[in-house]
C-alpha positions as CSV (number, residue, x, y, z in Angstrom):
1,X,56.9,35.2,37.2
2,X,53.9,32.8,37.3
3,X,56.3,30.1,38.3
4,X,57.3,32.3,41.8
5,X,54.1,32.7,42.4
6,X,52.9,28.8,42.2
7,X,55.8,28.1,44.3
8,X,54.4,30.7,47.0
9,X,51.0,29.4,46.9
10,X,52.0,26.2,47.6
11,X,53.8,27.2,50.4
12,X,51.3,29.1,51.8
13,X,48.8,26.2,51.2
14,X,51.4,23.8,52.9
15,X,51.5,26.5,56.2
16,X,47.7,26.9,56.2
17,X,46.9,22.6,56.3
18,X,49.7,22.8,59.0
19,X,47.7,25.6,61.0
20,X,44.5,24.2,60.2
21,X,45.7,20.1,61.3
22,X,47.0,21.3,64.7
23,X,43.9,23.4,65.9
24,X,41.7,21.7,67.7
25,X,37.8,21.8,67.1
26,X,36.9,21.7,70.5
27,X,38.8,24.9,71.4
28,X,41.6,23.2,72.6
29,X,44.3,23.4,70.0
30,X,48.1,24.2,71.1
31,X,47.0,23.6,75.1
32,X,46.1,19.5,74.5
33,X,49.1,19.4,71.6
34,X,51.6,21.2,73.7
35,X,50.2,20.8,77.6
36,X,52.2,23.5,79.8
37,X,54.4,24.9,77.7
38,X,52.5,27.0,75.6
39,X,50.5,28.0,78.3
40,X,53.9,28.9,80.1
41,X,55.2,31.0,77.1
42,X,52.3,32.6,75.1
43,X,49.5,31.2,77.4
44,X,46.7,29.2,76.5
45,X,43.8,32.0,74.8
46,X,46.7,33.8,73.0
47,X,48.2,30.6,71.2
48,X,44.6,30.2,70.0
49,X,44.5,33.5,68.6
50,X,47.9,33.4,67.2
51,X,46.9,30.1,65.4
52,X,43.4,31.9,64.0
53,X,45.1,34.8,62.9
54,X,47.5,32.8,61.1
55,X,44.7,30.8,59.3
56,X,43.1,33.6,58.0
57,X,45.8,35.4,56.8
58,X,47.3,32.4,55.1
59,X,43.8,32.3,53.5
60,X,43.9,35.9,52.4
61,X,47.9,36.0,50.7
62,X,46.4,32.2,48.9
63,X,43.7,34.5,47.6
64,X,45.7,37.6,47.1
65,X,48.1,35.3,45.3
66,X,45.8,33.5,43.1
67,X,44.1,36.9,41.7
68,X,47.1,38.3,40.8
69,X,48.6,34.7,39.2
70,X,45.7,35.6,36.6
71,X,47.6,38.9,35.3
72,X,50.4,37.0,34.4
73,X,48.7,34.4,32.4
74,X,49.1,34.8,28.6
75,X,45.6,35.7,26.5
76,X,44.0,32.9,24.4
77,X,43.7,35.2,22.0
78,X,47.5,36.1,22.3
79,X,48.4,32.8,21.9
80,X,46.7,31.7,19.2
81,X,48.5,34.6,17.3
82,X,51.5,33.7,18.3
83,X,51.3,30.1,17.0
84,X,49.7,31.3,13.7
85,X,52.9,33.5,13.5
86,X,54.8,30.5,14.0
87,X,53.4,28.0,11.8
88,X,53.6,31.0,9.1
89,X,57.5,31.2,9.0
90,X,58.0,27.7,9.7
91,X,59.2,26.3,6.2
92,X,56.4,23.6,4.6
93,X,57.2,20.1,4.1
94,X,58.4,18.4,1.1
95,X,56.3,16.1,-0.3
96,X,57.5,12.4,-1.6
C-alpha cells in the first residue's frame, strides 16, 4: 500500500512543478504562454484561476497523502520484534 501511495505523490508532485513552472509571477501566466487561445476558450482571469486552484489542491492531496503514508509505515518497535523473532528460529552456526 505504501508503494501506491509513493507512486501518487510523485505524481501529484510532478503535476504541481508543472502548474507551478507555467504560471507566471507577474500575473500573466496561460495569456503570455498561450496568447489568444486561452483567452478565446476559458478567457484570460479564469485560466489563472483554474491554474491557482489546481496548485493548491495538488498541495493539499501531497499533504493529504503524505499523513496518511505514515499509517502504513511499520512501528520501530514492531520491527525490532520481528527480527528478534527471526534471528531466534534461525539455526546457529557451526563452528570450525
Amino acid at each position: 500500500m505504501i508503494t501506491i501511495i509513493t507512486i501518487l505523490i510523485l505524481l501529484a508532485c510532478v503535476v504541481l512543478a508543472f502548474f507551478i513552472l507555467v504560471q507566471n509571477p507577474k500575473g500573466g501566466g496561460l495569456q503570455g504562454s498561450f496568447g489568444s487561445v486561452s483567452s478565446q476558450v476559458m478567457g484570460v482571469k479564469q485560466s489563472s484561476d483554474v491554474m491557482e486552484k489546481g496548485t493548491w489542491t495538488l498541495i493539499g492531496i501531497v499533504c493529504g497523502l503524505s499523513i496518511l503514508s505514515v499509517m502504513f509505515f511499520q512501528k520501530p518497535e514492531a520491527a525490532l520484534k520481528s527480527k528478534a523473532a527471526q534471528q531466534k528460529t534461525a539455526p546457529a552456526k557451526a563452528k570450525k
